[in-house]
C-alpha positions as CSV (number, residue, x, y, z in Angstrom):
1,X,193.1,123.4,98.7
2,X,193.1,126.7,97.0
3,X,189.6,127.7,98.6
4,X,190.8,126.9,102.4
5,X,193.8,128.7,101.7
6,X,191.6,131.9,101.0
7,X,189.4,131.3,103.8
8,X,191.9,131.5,106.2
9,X,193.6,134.7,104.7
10,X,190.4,136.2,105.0
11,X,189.9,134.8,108.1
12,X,193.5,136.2,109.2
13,X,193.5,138.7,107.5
14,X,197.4,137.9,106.7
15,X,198.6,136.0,103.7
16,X,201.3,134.1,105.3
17,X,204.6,133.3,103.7
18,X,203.7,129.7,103.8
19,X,200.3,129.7,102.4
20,X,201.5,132.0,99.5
21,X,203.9,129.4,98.7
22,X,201.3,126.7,99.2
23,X,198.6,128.9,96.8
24,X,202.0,128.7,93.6
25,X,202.9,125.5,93.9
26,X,198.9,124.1,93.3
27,X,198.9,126.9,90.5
28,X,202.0,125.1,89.3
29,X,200.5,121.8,88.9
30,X,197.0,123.4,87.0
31,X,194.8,121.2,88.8
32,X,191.7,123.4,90.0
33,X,188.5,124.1,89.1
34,X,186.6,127.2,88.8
35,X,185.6,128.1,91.5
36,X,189.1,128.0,93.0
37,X,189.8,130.7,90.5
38,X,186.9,132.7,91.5
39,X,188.1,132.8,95.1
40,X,192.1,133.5,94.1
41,X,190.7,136.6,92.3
42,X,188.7,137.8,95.6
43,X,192.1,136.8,97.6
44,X,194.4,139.2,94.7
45,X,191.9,141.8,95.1
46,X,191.5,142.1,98.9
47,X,195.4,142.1,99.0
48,X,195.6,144.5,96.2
49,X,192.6,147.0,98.0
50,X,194.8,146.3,101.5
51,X,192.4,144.3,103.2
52,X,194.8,141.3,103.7
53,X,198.1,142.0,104.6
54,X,201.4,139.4,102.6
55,X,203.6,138.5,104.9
56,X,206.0,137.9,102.1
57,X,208.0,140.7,101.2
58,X,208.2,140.0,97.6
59,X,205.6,141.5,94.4
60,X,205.2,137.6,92.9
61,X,201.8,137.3,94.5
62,X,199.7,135.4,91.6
63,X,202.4,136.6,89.0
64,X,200.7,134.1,86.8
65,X,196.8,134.1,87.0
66,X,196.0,131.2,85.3
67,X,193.0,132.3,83.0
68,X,191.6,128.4,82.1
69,X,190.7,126.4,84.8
70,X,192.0,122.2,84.2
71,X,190.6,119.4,86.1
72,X,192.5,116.2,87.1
């Protein structure tokens, strides 16, 4: 899920409120793999370097980067 998410912000080029929320709550259950990880970082860069735009007002984009990947 986390991978489609990205995809689409890129795609958009807007992280909406929605997906943001979507993005924490999978974080929040620390089921993901690797590569999931690899493409949150691109997604945290491109927002940080202004290529994708939040939608969300609020500075809790990836406020915890989770730094070991856990499968199901």
């Amino acid at each position: 899920m986390i991978r489609t998410l990205v995809e689409s912000a890129f795609q958009t080029g807007y992280l909406s409120v929605e997906s943001e929320g979507l993005l924490q709550q999978v974080l929040a259950t620390k089921c993901y793999q690797p590569e999931d990880l690899s493409a949150l970082a691109a997604l945290y860069d491109a927002v940080r370097a202004g290529k994708i735009k939040r939608e969300a007002s609020s500075s809790n984009l990836l406020k915890e980067f989770p730094t070991t990947p856990k499968s199901f």
